[in-house]
C-alpha positions in Angstrom: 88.0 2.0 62.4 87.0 -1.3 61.1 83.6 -1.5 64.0 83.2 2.3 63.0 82.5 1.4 59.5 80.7 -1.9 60.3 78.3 0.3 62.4 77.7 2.5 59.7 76.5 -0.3 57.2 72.8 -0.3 56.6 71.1 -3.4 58.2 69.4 -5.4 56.2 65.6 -4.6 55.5 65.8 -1.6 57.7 64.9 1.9 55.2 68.0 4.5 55.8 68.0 7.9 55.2 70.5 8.2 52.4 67.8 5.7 50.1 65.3 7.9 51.0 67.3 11.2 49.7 67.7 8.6 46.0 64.1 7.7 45.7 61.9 10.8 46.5 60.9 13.0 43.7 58.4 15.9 42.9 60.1 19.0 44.7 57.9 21.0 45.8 56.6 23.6 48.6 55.4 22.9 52.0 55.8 24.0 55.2 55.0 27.1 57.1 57.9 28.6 55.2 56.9 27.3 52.0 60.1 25.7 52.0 61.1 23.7 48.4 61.0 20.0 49.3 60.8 16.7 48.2 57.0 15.4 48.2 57.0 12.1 46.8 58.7 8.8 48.3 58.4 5.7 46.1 60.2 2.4 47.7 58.3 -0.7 45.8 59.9 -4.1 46.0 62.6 -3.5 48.5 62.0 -5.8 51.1 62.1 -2.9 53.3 60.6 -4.7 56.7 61.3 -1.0 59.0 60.5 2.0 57.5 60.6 3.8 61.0 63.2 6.7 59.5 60.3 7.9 57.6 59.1 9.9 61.1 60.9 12.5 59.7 59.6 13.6 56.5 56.4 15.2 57.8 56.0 17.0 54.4 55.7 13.7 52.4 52.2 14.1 50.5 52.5 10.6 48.5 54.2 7.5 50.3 54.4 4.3 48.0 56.0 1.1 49.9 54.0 -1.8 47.9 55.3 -5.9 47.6 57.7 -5.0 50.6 57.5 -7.1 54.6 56.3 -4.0 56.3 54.3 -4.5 60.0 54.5 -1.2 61.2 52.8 1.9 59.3 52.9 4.2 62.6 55.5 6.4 60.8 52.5 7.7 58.9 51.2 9.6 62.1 53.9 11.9 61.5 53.3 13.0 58.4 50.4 15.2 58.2 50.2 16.7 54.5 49.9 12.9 53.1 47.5 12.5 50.8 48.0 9.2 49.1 49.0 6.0 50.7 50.0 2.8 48.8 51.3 -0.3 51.5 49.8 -3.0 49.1 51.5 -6.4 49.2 53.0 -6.2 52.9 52.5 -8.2 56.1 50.7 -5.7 57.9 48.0 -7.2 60.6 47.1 -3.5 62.2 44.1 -2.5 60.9 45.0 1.6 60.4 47.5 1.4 62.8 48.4 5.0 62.8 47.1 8.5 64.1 44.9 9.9 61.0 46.7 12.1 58.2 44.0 15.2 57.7 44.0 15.2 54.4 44.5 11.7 53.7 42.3 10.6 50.5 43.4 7.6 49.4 44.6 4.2 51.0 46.0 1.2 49.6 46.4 -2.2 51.9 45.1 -4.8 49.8 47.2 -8.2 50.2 47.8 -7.9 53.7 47.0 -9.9 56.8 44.0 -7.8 58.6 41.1 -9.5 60.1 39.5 -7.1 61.4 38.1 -3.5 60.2 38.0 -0.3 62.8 36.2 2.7 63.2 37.4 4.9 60.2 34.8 8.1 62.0 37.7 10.5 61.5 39.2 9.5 58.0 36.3 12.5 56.7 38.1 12.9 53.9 39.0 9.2 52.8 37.3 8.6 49.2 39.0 5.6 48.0 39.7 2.6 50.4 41.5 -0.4 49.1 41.4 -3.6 51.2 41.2 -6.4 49.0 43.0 -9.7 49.7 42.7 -9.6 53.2 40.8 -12.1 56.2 38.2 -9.6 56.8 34.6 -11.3 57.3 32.7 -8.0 58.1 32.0 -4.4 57.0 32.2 -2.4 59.9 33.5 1.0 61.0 32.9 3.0 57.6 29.6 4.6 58.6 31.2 8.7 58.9 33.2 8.0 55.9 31.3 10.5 53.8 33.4 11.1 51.1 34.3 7.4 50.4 33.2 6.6 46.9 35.6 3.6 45.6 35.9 0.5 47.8 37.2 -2.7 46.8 36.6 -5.6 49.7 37.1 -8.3 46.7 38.5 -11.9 48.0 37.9 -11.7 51.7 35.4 -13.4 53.9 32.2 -11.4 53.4 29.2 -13.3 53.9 26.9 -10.6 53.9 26.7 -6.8 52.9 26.4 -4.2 55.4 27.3 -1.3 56.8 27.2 0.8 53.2 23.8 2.5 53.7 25.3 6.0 54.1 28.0 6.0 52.1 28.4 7.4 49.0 30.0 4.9 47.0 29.9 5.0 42.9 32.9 2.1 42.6 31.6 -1.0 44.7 33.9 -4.6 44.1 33.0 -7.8 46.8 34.4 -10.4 44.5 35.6 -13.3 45.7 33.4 -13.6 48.9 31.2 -16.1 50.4 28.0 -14.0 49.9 24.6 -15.8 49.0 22.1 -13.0 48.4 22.0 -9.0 47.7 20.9 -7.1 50.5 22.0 -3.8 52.5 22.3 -2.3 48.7 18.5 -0.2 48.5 20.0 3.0 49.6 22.6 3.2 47.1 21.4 5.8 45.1 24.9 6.7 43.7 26.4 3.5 42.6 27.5 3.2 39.5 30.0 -0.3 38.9 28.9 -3.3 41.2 31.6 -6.1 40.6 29.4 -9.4 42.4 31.6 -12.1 40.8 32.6 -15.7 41.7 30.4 -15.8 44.5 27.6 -17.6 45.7 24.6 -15.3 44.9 21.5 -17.1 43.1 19.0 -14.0 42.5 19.6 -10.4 41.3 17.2 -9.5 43.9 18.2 -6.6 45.8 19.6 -4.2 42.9 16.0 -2.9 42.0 16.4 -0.1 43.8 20.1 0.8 42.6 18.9 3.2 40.1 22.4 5.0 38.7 23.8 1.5 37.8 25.7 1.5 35.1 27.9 -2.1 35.0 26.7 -5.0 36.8 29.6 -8.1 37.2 27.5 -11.5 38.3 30.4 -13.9 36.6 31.0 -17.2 38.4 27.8 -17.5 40.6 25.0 -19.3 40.6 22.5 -17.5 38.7 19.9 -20.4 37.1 17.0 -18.9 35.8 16.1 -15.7 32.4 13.5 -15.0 34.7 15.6 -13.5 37.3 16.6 -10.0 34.9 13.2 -9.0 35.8 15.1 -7.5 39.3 17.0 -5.0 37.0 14.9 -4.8 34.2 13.9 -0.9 35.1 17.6 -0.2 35.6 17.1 2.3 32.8 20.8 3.0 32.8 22.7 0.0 32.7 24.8 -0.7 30.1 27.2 -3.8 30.7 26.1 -7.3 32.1 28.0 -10.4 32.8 26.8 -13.7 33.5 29.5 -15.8 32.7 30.2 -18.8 34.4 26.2 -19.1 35.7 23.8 -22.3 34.9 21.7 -19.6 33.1 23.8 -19.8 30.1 22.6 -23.3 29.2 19.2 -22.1 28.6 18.5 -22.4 25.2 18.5 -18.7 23.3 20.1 -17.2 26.4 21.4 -14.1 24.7 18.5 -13.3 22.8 16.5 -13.8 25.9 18.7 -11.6 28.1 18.7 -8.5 25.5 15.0 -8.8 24.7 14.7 -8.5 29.0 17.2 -5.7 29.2 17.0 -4.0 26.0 19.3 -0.9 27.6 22.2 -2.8 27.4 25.0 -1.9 24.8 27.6 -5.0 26.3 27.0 -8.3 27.1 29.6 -10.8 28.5 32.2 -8.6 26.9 30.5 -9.0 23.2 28.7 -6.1 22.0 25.2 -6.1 21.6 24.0 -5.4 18.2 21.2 -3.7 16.7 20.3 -6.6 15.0 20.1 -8.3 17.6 17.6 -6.4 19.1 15.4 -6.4 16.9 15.7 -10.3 16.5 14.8 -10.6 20.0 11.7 -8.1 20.1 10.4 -9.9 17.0 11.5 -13.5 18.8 9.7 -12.9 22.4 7.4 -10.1 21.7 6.6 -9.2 18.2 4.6 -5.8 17.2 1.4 -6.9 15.5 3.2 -6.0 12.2 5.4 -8.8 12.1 2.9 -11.2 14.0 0.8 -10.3 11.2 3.8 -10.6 8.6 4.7 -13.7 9.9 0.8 -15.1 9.7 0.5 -13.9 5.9 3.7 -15.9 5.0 2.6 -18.8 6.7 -1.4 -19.0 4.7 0.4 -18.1 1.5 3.0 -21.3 1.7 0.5 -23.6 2.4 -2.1 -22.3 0.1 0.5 -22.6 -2.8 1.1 -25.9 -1.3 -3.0 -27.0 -2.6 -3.6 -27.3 -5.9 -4.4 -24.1 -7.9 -7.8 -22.9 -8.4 -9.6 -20.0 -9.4 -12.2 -18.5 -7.4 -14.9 -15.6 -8.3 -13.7 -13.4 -5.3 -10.0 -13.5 -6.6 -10.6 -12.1 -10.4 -13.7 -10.0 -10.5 -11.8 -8.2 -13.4 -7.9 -7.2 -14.0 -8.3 -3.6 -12.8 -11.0 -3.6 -10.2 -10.5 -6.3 -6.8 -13.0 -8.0 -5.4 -15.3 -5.6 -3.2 -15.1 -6.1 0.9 -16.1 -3.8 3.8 -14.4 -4.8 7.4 -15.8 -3.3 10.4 -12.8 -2.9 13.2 -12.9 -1.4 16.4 -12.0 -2.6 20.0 -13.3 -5.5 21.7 -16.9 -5.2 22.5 -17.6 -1.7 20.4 -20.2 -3.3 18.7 -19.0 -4.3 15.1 -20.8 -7.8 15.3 -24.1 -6.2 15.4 -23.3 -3.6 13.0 -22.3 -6.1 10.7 -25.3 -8.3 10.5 -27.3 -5.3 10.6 -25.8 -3.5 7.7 -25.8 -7.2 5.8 -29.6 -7.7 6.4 -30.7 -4.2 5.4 -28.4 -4.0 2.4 -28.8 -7.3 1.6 -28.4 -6.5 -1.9 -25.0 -5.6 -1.5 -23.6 -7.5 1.4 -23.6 -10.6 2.8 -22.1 -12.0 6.6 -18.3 -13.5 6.3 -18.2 -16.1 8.8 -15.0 -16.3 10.3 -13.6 -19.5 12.5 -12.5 -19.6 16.0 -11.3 -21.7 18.6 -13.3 -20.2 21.3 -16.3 -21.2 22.5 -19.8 -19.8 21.5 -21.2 -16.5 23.8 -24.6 -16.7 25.2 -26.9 -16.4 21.7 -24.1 -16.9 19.2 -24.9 -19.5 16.6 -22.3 -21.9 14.9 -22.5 -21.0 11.4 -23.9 -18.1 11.9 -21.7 -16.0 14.1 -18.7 -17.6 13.6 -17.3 -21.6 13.3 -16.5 -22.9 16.2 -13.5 -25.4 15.5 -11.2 -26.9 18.3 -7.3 -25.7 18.3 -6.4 -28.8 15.7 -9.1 -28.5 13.2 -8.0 -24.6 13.5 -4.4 -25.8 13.1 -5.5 -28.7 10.3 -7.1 -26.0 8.3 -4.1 -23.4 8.2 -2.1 -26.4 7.1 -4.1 -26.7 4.2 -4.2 -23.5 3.5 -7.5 -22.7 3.5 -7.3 -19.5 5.6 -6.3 -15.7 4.0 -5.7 -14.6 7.6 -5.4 -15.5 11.0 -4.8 -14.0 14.3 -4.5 -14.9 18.3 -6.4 -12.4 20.2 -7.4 -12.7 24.2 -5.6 -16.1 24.1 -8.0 -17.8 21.2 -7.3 -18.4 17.1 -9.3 -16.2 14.8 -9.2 -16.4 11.1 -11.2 -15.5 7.8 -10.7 -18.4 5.4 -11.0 -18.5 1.7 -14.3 -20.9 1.4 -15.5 -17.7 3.8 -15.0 -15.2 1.2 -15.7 -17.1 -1.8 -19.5 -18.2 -0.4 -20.6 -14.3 -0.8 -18.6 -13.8 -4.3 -20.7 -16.6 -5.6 -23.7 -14.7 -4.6 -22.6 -12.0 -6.8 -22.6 -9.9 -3.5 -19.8 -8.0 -1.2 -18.5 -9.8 2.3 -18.7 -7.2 4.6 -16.9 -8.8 7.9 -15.4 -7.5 11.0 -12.0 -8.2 12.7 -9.4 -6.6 15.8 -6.8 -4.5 14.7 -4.4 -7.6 14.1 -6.5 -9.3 11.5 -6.9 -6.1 9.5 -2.9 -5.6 9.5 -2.9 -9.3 8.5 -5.7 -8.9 5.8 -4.1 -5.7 4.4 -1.0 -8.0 3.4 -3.3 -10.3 1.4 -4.5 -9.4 -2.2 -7.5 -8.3 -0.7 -8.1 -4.6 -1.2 -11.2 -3.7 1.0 -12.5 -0.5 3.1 -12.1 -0.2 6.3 -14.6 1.4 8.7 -13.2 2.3 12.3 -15.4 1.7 15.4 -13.7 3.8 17.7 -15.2 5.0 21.2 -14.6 8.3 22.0 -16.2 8.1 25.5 -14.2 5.8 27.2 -15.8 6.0 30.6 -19.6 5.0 28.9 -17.4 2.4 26.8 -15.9 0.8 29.6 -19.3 0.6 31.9 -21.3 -1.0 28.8 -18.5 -3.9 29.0 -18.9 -4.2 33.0 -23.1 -4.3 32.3 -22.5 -7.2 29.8 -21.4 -9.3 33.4 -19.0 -11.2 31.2 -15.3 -9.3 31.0 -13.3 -9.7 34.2 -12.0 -6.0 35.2 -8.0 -6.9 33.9 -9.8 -7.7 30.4 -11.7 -4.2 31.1 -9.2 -2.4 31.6 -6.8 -4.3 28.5 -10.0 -3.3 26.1 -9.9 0.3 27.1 -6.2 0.4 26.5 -6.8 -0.7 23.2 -8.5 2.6 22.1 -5.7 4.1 22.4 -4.1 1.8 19.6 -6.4 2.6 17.6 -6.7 5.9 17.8 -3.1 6.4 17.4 -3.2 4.0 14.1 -5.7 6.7 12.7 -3.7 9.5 13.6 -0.2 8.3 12.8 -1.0 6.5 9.5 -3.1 8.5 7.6 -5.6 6.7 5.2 -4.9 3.4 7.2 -8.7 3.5 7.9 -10.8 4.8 5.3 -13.8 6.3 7.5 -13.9 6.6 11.3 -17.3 6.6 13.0 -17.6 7.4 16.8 -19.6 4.4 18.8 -20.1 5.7 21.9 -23.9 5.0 20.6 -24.9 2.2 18.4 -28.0 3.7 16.7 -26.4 6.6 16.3 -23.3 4.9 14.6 -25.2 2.5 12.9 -27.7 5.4 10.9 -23.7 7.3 10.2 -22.5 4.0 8.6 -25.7 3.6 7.1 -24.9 7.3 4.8 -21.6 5.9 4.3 -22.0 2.7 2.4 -25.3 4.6 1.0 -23.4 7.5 -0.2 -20.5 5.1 -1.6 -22.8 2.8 -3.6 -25.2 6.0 -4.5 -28.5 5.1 -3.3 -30.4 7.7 -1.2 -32.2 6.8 1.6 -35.4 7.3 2.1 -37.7 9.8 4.1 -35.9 9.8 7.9 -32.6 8.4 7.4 -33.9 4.6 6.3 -31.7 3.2 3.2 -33.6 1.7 0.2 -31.8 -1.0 0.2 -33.6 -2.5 -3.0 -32.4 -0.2 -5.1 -34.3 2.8 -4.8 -35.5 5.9 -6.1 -31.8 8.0 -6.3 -30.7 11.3 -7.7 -31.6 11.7 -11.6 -28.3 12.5 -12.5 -26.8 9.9 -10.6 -29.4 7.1 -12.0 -28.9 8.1 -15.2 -25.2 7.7 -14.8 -25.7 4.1 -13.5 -27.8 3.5 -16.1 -25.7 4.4 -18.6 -22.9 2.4 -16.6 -24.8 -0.6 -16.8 -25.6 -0.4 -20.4 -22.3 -0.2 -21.2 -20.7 -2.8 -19.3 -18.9 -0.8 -16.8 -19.2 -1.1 -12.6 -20.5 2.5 -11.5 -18.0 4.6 -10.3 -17.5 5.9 -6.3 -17.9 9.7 -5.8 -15.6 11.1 -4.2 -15.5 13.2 -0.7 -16.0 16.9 -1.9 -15.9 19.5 1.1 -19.4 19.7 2.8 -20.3 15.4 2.1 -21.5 13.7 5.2 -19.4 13.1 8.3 -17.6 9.9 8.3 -17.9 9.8 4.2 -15.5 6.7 2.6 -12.7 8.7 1.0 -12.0 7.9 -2.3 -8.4 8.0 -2.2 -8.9 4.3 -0.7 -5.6 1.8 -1.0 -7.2 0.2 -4.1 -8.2 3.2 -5.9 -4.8 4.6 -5.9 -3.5 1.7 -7.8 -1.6 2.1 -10.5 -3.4 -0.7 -12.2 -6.9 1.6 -12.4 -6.1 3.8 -15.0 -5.3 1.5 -18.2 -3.3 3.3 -21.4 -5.5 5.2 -24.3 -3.3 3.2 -26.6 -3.7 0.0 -27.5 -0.3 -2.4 -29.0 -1.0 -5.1 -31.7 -0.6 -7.7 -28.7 -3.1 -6.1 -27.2 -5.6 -5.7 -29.6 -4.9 -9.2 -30.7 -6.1 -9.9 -27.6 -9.3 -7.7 -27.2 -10.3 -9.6 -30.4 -9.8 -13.5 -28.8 -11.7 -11.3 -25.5 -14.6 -10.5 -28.1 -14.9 -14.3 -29.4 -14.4 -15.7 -26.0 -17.6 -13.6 -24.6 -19.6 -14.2 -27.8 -19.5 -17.7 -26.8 -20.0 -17.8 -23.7 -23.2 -15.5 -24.1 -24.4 -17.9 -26.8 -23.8 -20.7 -24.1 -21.6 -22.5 -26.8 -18.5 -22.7 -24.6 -17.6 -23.0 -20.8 -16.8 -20.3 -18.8 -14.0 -17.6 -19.7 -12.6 -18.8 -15.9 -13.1 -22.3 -16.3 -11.5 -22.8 -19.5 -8.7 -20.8 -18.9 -7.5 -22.9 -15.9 -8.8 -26.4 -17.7 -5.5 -27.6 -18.4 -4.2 -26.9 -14.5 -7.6 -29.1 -13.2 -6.9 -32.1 -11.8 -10.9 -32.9 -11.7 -11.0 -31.6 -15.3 -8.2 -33.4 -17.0 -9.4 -37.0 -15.6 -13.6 -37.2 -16.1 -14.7 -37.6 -19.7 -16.0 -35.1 -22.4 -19.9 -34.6 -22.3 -21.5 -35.1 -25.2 -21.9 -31.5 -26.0 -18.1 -30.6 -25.5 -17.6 -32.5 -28.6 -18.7 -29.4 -30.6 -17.9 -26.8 -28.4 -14.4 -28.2 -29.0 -14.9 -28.2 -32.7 -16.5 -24.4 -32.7 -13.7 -23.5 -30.8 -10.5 -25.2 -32.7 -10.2 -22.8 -35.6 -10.4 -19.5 -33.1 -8.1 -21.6 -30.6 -5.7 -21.9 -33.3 -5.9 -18.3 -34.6 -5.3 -17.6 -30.7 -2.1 -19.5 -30.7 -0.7 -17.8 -33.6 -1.4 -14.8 -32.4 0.5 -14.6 -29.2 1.3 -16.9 -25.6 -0.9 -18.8 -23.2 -0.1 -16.2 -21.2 -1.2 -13.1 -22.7 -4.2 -15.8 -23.0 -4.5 -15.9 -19.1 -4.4 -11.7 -18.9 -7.2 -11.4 -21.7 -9.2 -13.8 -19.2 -8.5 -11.8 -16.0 -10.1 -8.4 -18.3 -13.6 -10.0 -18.2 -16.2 -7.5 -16.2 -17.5 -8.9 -13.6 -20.4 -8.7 -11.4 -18.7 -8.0 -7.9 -18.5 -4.2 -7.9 -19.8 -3.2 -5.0 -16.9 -0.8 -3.2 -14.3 -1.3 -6.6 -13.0 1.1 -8.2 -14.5 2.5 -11.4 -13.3 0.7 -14.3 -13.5 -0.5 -17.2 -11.4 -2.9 -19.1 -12.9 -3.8 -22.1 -12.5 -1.3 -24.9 -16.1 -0.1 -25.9 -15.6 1.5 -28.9 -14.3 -2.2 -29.8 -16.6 -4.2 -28.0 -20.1 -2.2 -27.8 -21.1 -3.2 -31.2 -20.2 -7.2 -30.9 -22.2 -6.5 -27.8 -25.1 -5.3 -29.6 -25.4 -7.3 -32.2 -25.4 -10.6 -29.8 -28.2 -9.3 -27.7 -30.6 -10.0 -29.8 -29.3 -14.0 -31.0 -29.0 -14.4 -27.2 -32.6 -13.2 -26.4 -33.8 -15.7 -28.8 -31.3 -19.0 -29.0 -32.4 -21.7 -26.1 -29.5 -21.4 -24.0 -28.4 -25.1 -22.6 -28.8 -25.6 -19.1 -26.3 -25.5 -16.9 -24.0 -23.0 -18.9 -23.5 -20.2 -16.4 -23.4 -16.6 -18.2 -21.4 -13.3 -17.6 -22.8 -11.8 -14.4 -24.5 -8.1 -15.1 -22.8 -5.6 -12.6 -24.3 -6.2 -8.9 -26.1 -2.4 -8.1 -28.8 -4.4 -10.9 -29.2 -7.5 -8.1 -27.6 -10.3 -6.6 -27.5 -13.7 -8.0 -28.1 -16.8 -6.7 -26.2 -19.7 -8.8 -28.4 -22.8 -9.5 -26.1 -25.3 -8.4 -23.6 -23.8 -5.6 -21.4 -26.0 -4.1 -20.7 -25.7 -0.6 -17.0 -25.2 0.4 -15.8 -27.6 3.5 -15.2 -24.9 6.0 -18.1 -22.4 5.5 -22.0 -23.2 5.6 -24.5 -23.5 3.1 -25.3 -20.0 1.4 -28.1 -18.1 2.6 -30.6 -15.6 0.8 -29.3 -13.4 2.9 -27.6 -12.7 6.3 -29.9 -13.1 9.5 -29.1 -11.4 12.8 -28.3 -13.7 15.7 -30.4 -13.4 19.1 -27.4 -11.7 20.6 -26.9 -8.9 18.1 -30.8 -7.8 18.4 -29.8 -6.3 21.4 -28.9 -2.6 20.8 -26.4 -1.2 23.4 -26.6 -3.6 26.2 -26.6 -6.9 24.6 -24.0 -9.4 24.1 -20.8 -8.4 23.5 -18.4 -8.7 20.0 -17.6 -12.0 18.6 -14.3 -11.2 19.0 -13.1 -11.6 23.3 
């Protein structure tokens, strides 16, 4: 009895039948009698080491013998139904050592000793192959495995992918290998998770054409350069990135640098990527002209408030009209240099030449001083730091800008600048306080546009074809932002667009032209009714007023909803307070004597105190009584209200820069007309001294030229008026823009 019973007693690590009957689970039906059976076998962490009573249970469909000292899996041949197979954690060294289950699906051997894969042809229905942790140094024998779309080969011996080209996969994890590069991944067209970590892999070459993928794991490898996200910078769909542990995170601004490169993704290294962030990276490596422009504005107006404060005739014209400016824009070589000093020498009345700077050298023709100033990068640089420049731009690798000393050279002329610019200075200009009308160039015949560039012999064909890109932008800046541009004039033909701007700026400052289309640009003969209301304009003090852009007015008319004219600022209230009556009476005093020459300038006294120059040279002889004509009003002034309502009084004063203003008028005339009437006379006859500058009459009546101008540092020496360069004589085919 006693042998009986000790052959009875399980051995030890052998599986019996009566553990078997207490672990399976999930009764089911199987069978060619649909029998009810037990489906499920689950015998984890039994150091179970024979497993051979298993033969068996043919209708086992899941088998689960993980962390066990199993050898021998041929049991499994005898059980076709099984579907799922989990022999993780064993000491098996028999690579699929067992007679293929039909509908086996899914196979689990990771942490076991193979070396060696095998021809898996007839697995067809295998989809999810687990063999991590093994010795295995190659991918072979899972070319027929056409349903296989999860496989996990992490921490083996792989030194290089193969193999995988047919295979279906979604789920793809080679961690822990010994591979170098990414190859033998182009015809992966489903993959969706690529798990790449701690290995040896220095490029992201490779996964270009891996079009589906979703998360990409590059952690622990040796990834050194930003650069190297070009590879999967059109992987439209990718989401996650990691790149821990790689020399590429020392780079300085690595994350910014990596989202601005792959703005798709939504994770990176585990941390979420924030809207915020990128937008800080689009405006840190690639800004839209907006905030390049932004940017530039903020830079010229803290260094200009860095100089010491003075005023300048182009910056207070009068309180409710600004300072009159045309720019010509358009893309590079449409022509706006010679359109510009061709509308500046026929309406030379009007308009003068703004010379902008540049660091690029001079085009064949172009004169310095005349075209443009030709400064190296640091006197560019020097300038902007003493804020002499309004705005500035970079454009085809070169520094534009339009300084101040520009601008203020035509004001002091009595005239409008009329300049021209690229699309980025006028987005930088349009943040100044600089209010001016815009005139698009725009090519509407891109094919004759883009052969009169390659005629001019000096545009490669990469600049060619970056200029006829350009129309576009501005086209869709017209389109998208409506009153951005306040006329648009086809250039496909200078002459032709040159007479169409010629009816715009006549039609805007209301002089006809003459017999054939040719502008009087002295001033001539114009409508009765629209002489006589410039007459009576001018004999009242006021700037004539812009018509508007009735139905049926020319093609390519200046609308007179302009940016300026919609100010809030141009219609002034019908009633008047006691501060501000107080102040149209100092107004009245201050203009009496400065028509009578007894006093300096409205401008120039106002801002004595704040002169530097002013405070330090001594009285003249004359200001002895100017100071003693003016200390009882002075006084009255004081009582009456602050210095500043003082400065706004001074800011009121007409002026004679109208040209392209808006109508207005901010002197009261019912107050003011008489005062005015009564001082024509004493002005006609009292000797005037020399030296005292008047009010300037509006500018439709003539330009001015100012006895003693000085000449700012940056901008040349004022000219009667502006001369076409050699270049810009030229009319279709000559040289191109002053912009490159």
């Amino acid at each position: 009895m006693i042998l009986e019973g000790h052959r009875d007693m399980p051995k030890e690590g052998v599986l019996t039948c009566q553990m078997v009957e207490d672990c399976v689970s999930y009764l089911g039906r199987g069978g060619p009698g649909l029998q009810p059976m037990y489906q499920h076998l689950s015998l984890p962490s039994q150091s179970f080491s024979d497993i051979s009573v298993l033969c068996s249970y043919i209708h086992l469909q899941k088998l689960e013998v993980p962390q066990n000292k199993i050898t021998d899996l041929s049991c499994v041949s005898h059980m076709p139904y099984l579907v799922i197979l989990d022999a993780s954690h064993n000491e098996i060294t028999d690579f699929f050592g067992f007679k293929p289950p039909k509908n086996l699906k899914e196979v689990n051997l990771s942490h076991n000793r193979m070396t060696k894969m095998k021809d898996l042809s007839a697995y067809l229905y295998l989809s999810k192959l687990d063999l991590g942790y093994n010795s295995l140094s190659e991918i072979t024998g899972l070319e027929k495995c056409c349903s296989l779309t999860v496989l996990n080969l992490e921490h083996n011996q792989i030194s290089r992918i193969s193999g995988l080209s047919s295979l279906p996969l979604t789920h793809l994890s080679l961690r822990g290998n010994q591979l170098e590069e990414i190859e033998g991944l182009g015809d992966q067209k489903s993959l969706q998770v690529l798990d790449l970590s701690s290995n040896r892999i220095v490029s992201m070459s490779g996964l270009q054409s891996v079009q589906l993928l979703c998360s990409l794991n590059l952690e622990e490898n040796l990834i050194s350069g930003i650069q190297e996200c070009k590879h999967i910078h059109d992987l439209h769909l990718l989401r996650e990135l990691k790149l821990v542990g790689n020399p590429v995170q020392e780079e300085p601004d690595y994350r910014l640098a990596v989202i601005f490169l792959l703005q798709q993704l939504s994770v990176l290294d585990l941390d979420k990527v924030t809207a915020e962030e990128k937008v800080t990276a689009v405006n840190e490596y690639d800004p839209p002209m907006e905030v390049v422009a932004a940017r530039d504005h903020i830079t010229q107006l803290v260094y200009q408030l860095m100089q010491p404060q003075l005023v300048y005739d182009s910056t207070l014209p009068s309180a409710d009209s600004p300072y009159p400016m045309l720019v010509l824009t358009g893309p590079q070589g449409c022509g706006k240099r010679e359109l510009t000093h061709r509308l500046c020498q026929e309406f030379c009345e009007y308009f003068a030449y703004g010379t902008s700077h540049t660091t690029r050298g001079p085009y064949y023709g172009e004169e310095n001083g005349v075209d443009y100033h030709f400064v190296s990068e640091e006197e560019f640089q020097n300038s902007i730091r003493m804020g002499k420049f309004i705005q500035t731009m970079q454009f085809g690798g070169h520094r534009f800008g339009l300084s101040r000393d520009a601008i203020e050279v035509v004001a002091r002329e009595g005239l409008a600048c009329c300049v021209h610019m690229e699309m980025e200075g006028v987005l930088g200009l349009k943040k100044s306080y600089f209010e001016p009308r815009y005139v698009l160039l725009l090519p509407t015949q891109v094919e004759r546009y883009t052969s009169r560039l390659r005629s001019r012999g000096i545009y490669s064909p990469a600049q060619i074809e970056a200029a006829a890109a350009r129309v576009d932008l501005y086209a869709s800046a017209n389109q998208q932002q409506p009153g951005f541009f306040d006329s648009l004039i086809p250039c496909n033909d200078l002459e032709e667009a040159y007479q169409t701007l010629k009816r715009v700026v006549s039609n805007y400052l209301m002089v006809e032209q003459k017999g054939g289309g040719d502008n009087d640009d002295r001033g001539g003969e114009s409508s009765s009714a629209a002489d006589a209301a410039r007459k009576g304009d001018q004999s009242e003090g006021r700037l004539p007023s812009p018509p508007g852009s009735p139905p049926g007015s020319p093609p390519g008319a200046l609308s007179s909803t302009g940016s300026y004219l919609a100010s809030p600022r141009a219609e002034p209230s019908s009633e008047r307070s006691p501060a501000e009556l107080a102040s149209i009476r100092r107004r009245e005093q201050l203009v009496r004597e400065a028509i009578a020459g007894r006093s300096p300038g409205v401008y120039s006294q106002l801002f004595a105190r704040s002169a530097p120059a002013a405070a330090a040279a001594p009285p003249a002889n004359n200001e002895g009584s100017r100071a003693s004509t003016r200390a009882p009003q002075q006084k009255v002034n004081e009582d009456v209200s602050s210095a500043e309502s003082r400065a706004s009084s001074a800011l009121s004063l007409p002026s004679s820069a109208g040209v392209l203003s808006a109508s207005a008028e901010p002197l009261d005339v019912a107050v003011l007309g008489h005062a005015l009437d009564s001082l024509k006379e004493q002005t006609l006859d009292s000797d005037q001294p020399s030296g005292v500058k008047a009010v300037l009459p509006p500018i439709p009546t003539g330009r001015r030229t100012p006895a003693q101008s000085p000449t700012p540092a940056l901008a040349p020496t004022p000219a009667q008026s502006p001369r076409l360069s050699p270049s810009s004589a030229v009319a279709e085919g000559g040289d191109p823009d002053a912009e490159a």
